[in-house]
C-alpha positions in Angstrom: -13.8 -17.4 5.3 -15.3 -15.7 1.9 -12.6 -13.1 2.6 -9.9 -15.1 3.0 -10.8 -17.1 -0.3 -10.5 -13.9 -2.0 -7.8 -12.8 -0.6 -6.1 -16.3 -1.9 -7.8 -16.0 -5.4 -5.8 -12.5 -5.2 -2.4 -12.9 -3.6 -2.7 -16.6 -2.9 -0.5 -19.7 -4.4 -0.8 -23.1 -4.2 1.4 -25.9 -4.3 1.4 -29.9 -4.5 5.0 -30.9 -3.6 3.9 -34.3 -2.2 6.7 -36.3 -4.2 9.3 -34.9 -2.1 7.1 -33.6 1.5 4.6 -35.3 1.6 2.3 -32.5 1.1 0.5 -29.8 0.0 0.9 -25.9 0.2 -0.8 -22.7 0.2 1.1 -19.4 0.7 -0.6 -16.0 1.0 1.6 -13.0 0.4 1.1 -9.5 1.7 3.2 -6.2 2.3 0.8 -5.5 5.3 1.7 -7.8 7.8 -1.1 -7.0 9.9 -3.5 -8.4 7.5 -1.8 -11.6 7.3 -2.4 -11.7 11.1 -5.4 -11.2 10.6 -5.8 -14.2 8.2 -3.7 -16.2 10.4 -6.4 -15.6 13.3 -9.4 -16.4 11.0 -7.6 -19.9 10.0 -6.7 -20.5 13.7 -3.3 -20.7 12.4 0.1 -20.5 14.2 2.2 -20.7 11.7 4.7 -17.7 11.3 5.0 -15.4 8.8 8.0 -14.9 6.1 10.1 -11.8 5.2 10.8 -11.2 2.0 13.3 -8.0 1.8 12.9 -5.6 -1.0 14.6 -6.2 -4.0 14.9 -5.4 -7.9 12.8 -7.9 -9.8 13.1 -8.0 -14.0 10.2 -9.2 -15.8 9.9 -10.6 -19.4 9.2 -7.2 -21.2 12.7 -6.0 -20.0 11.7 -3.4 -17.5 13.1 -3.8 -13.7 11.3 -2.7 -10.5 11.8 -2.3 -7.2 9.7 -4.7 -4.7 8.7 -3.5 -1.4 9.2 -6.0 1.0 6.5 -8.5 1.7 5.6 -10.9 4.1 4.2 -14.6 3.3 1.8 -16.9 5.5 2.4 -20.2 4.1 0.3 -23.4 5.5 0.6 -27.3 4.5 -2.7 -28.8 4.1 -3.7 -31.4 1.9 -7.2 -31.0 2.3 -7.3 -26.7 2.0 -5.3 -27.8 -1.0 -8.1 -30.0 -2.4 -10.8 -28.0 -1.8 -9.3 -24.6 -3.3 -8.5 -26.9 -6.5 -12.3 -27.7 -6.6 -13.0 -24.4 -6.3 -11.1 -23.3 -9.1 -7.9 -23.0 -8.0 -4.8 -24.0 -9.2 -1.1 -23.9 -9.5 0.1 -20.8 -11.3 -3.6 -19.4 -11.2 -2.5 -16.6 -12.6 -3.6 -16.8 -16.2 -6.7 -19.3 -15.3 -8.5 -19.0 -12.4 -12.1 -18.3 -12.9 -15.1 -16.7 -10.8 -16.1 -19.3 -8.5 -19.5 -20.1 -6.9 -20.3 -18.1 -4.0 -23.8 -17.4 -1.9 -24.8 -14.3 -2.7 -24.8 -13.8 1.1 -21.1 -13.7 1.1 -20.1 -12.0 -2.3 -19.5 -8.8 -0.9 -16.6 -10.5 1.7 -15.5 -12.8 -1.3 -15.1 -9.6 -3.1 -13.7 -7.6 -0.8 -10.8 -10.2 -0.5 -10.1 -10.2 -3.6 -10.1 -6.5 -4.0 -7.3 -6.4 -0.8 -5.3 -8.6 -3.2 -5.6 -7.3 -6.3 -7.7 -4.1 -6.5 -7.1 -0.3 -5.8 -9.6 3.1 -4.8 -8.3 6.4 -5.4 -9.9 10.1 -5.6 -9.2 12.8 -7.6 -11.2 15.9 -9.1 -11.1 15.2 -12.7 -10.2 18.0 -14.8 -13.0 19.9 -15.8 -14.9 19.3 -12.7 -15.2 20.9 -9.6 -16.0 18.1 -7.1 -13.9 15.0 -6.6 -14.4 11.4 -8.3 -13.7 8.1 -6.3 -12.6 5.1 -8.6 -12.3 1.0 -8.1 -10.4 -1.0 -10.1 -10.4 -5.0 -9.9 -6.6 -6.1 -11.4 -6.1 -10.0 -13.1 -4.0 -12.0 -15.0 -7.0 -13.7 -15.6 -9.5 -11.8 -18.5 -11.9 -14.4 -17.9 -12.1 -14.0 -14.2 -12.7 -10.3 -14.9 -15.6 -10.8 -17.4 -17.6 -12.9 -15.0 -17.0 -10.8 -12.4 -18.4 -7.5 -14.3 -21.4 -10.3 -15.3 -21.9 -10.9 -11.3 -21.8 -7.3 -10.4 -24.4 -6.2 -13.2 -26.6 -9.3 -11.6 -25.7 -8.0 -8.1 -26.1 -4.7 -7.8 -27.5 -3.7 -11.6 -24.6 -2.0 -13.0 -23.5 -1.8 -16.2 -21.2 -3.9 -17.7 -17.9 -2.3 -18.6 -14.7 -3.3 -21.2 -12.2 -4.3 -20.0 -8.5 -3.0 -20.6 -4.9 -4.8 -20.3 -1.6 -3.9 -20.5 1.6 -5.9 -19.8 -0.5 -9.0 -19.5 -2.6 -7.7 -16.9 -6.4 -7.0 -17.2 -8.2 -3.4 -15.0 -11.6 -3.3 -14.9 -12.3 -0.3 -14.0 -15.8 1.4 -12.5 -15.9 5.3 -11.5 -18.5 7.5 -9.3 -21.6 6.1 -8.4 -21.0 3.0 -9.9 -17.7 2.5 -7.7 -19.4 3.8 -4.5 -22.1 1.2 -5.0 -19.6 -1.5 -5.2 -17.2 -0.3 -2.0 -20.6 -0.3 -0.3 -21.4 -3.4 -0.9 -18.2 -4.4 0.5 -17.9 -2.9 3.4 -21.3 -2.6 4.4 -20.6 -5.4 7.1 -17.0 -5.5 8.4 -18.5 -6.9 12.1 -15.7 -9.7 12.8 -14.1 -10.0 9.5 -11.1 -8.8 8.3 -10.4 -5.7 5.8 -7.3 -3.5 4.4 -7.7 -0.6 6.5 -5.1 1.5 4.4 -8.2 1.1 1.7 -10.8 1.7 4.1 -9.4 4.7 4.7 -9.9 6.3 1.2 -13.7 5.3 1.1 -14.4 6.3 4.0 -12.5 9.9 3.9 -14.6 10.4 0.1 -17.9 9.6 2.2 -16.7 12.0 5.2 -16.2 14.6 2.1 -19.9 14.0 0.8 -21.1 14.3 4.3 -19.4 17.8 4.5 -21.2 18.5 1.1 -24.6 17.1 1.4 -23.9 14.8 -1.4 -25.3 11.7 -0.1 -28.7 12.6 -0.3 -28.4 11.6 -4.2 -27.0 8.1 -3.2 -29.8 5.8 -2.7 -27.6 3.2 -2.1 -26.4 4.6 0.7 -29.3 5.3 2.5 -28.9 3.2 5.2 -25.5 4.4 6.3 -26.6 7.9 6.6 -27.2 8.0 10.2 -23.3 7.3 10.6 -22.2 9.2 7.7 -24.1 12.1 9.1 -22.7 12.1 12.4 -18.6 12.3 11.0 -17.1 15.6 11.1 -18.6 18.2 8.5 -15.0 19.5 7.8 -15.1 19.5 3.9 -11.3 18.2 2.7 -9.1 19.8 0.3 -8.3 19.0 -3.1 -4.4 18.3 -1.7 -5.8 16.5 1.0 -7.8 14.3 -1.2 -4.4 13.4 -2.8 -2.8 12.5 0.1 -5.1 9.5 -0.3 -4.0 8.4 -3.6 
């Protein structure tokens, strides 16, 4: 459930439209439809899912952009309604949500939710360098959300704290190399029975197939206890092109 909670802190909305149903809304939306199935069998939920087609959406600042298609689990429930408000929730979260309290226990699914939503991971090989970079970025409309999150992850997993950057009325903060490995370890250092972006996965776990093929995780402490597994992938060293098929 600390996954989903992130995932609704991400992509989530809620609504109270008791004065004309009665009652209370939350709708998750998604362009990977298997995730939301996956969400829909965490909540024991058989509500359906809802098609969005793509389409050509203009925003304030005057630019237009085309919207892949989504799909959107959407569940009435007073009571979910009333406890995501407690826990910081609220309609058009956007702008306000905030950090909220979560057993360290459970951070790393909490986080990982939210980073389905509203974070990215790509590779690269910086120029000037010979070997490739991995990079996480956390995404919010929300600067405060972001500046207790870098606060949590110093606390968590002693890193530093970093600025934070915005543009168009969004907010990146943004973590590279060690420091982004230690955090997509931390997330998916126990996927047993929970769910996960797989199309995400994928790019951390090709980057740690590359160190493998390299050596390279012998100077990652932090992944020490994954190096049984990591040693046992294929030692096939990727391409730079490869790498940016990943992007």
């Amino acid at each position: 459930m600390s996954y989903v909670l992130g995932l609704i802190f991400a992509d989530g909305a809620i609504e109270d439209v008791r004065k004309s149903s009665r009652t209370c809304y939350l709708a998750i939306t998604s362009k990977d439809k298997s995730l939301l199935e996956k969400i829909k069998k965490s909540l024991s939920s058989s509500h359906k899912l809802y098609i969005r087609k793509p389409r050509i959406v203009t925003f304030s600042h005057g630019e237009s952009y085309l919207c892949s298609k989504t799909f959107t689990l959407r569940i009435g429930n007073k009571t979910m309604f009333s406890d995501l408000v407690n826990l910081g929730l609220t309609p058009r979260k956007s702008l306000t949500i905030s950090l909220p309290e979560i057993p360290e226990q459970y951070f790393g699914h909490f986080l990982r939710g939210y980073f389905d939503g509203d974070g990215c991971v790509t590779t690269g090989i910086p120029k000037g360098r010979k070997t490739a970079e991995i990079q996480t970025i956390f995404i919010s409309g929300s600067r405060k959300f972001l500046e207790s999150l870098s606060l949590k992850l110093k606390d968590l997993l002693f890193i530093k704290t970093k600025n934070i950057f915005s543009k168009d009325n969004s907010h990146y903060l943004r973590y590279r190399g060690k420091e982004s490995l230690r955090i997509l370890h931390f997330m998916y250092k126990n996927l047993v029975n929970t769910p996960y972006l797989e199309r995400k996965y994928k790019i951390y776990y090709t980057f740690l197939r590359n160190l493998s093929s390299q050596g390279e995780y012998s100077r990652l402490p932090h992944l020490s206890q994954n190096k049984a597994i990591i040693s046992s992938w294929p030692k096939k060293k990727l391409s730079k092109r490869q790498f940016s098929s990943f992007y």
